[in-house]
Every structure is written in C-alpha cells, then in structure tokens.
N, C-alpha and C positions, 0 to 999 in steps of 0.2 A: 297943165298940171291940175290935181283932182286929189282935193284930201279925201283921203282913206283911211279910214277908222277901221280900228281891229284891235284883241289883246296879244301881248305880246307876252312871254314867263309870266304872266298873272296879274300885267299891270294894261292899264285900255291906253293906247297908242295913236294919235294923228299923225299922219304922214302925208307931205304935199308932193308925189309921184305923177309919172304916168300911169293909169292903168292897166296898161298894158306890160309895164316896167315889172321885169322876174325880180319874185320874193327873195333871189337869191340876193339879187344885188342892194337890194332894197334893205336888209338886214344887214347886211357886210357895212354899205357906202353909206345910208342915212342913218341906222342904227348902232353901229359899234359892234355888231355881234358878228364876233369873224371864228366860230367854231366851225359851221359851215362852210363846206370850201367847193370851189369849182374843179370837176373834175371831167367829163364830158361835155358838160354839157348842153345833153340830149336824152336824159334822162335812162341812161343807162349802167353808172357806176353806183352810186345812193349814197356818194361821198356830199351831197349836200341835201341828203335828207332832212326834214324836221315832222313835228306833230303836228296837224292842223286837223282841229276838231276829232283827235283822237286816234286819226291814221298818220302814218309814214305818209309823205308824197318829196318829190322833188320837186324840192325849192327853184333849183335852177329853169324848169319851164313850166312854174304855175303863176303866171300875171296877176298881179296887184287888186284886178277884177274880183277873182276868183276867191281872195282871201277876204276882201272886205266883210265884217262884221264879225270875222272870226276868229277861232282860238289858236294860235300859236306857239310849239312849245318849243323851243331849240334847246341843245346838249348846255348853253347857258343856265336856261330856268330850272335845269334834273337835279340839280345840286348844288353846293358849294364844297370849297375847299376845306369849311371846318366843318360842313355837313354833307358829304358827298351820296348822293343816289347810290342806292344797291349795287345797280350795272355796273357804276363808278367803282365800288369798293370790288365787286369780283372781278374786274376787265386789269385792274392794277394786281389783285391777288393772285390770278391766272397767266400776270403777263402775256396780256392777250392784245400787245398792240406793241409796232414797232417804228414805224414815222411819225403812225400819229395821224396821217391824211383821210383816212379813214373812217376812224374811229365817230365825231362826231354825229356822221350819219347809220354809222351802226347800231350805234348805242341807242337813239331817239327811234331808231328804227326795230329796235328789241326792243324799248319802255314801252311803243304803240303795243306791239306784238305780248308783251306780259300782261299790260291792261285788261286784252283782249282775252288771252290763253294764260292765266298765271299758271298751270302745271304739265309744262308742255314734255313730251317727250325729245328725245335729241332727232329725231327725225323731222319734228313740226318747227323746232330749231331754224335747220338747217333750210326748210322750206321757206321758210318766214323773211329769213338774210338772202334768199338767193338773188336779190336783186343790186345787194352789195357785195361789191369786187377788194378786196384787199390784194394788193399786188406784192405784200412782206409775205405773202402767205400763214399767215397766223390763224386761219378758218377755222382751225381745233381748237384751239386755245379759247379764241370768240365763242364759240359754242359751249365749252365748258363753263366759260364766264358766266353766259346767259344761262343755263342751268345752275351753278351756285346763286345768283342772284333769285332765281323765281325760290328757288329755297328760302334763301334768307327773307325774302318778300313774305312769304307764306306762312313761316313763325312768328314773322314783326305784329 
C-alpha cells in the first residue's frame, strides 16, 4: 500500500492504495463515489468515465499511479441536487437517459468536452461521446442535452 495524494470534486484526498489499483475501484470502494460504474472494463464503453486534469479518461484502466497529484472530477463534484450542472439540468429537460448506467460517464465526458469546445456543433457533439455506448439508445436525446447545456453555459 502507497498513499496517494490527489484532488478529488475540489477537495485534496489521501488514499492508502496500490498503485497500480484502478481509479475506478478506488473511487467506488475507498471513496463512496459510486456514479461511475463498471461497464467493460477495458476501456471501451465510458460508462466510468471521469475528469482528470480536465479530460475525459476511463477510470476503470487508469492506476492510481497515474492519477497521483492530480485533479479529479466525477458526475459527483458537476453538481448538486439543489444546484445541478447545466448538463444535469438539460440531460433531465431532454430526457436523455434511461437506466441511468451510462449517464455518469457521458455527462463528465461532455463537461471535459464543453470546457474545451463550449460552442460545439452537433457534429463535434457526436464526435466527442463517440467513445460512449448507451445501450437505451437515447444518443439523440444525449446530444440535444449537450447542445442545450453549451447554450445555457454560454448566456450564464
């Protein structure tokens, strides 16, 4: 075991891990934070995507290593209930989720992606999520979402 220091939603975090131990489980099992979920894992769904240092990566195969000293942001830190993220408020106003399994890593994986491009077209959209799989089929919807949001982002 090897503490590992990193921020976690905006607060600095030790953690007594392996190094080698995935961010996924290490957020779920020693943190509480179970928005991210396992979905391949083999980095090919982005159902446990999060932000670190400002991109999308999956959780599920980035080692403890890799993360140390840095920023972290899971679908946790994007919002709250009585103040919800943009993404948050268009993904519920577009009804653009329907399990739910998903979502988590879409959303964190559109806040990198607006950070980056806040006035994207629906084609840069669509590029951006294509490494996220929703199996409800809701990809329209998701993409309308993250179009309302970069709007509403861009008035705020």
């Amino acid at each position: 075991m090897t503490e590992t220091k990193l921020t976690i939603n905006g607060s600095a975090v030790e953690v007594a891990v392996d190094p080698d131990d995935k961010l996924l489980f290490v957020l779920r099992e020693h943190l509480g934070l179970t928005a991210a979920h396992l979905g391949c894992g083999a980095n090919q769904c982005g159902a446990c995507h999060v932000i670190v240092d400002g991109h999308a990566v999956a959780a599920c195969d980035t080692p403890m290593w890799a993360v140390a000293g840095k920023s972290v942001t899971t679908l946790e830190g994007l919002g709250t209930p009585e103040a919800p993220h943009a993404l948050q408020r268009a993904f519920i106003k577009e009804q653009a989720m329907q399990c739910g399994y998903c979502i988590a890593g879409i959303i964190t994986t559109a806040a990198a992606f607006l950070a980056q491009q806040p006035d994207p077209t629906e084609a840069e959209v669509r590029v951006a999520l294509d490494r996220n799989l929703c199996r409800c089929g809701a990809h329209n919807r998701i993409v309308r979402a993250v179009l309302r949001a970069a709007k509403e982002m861009a008035t705020a």
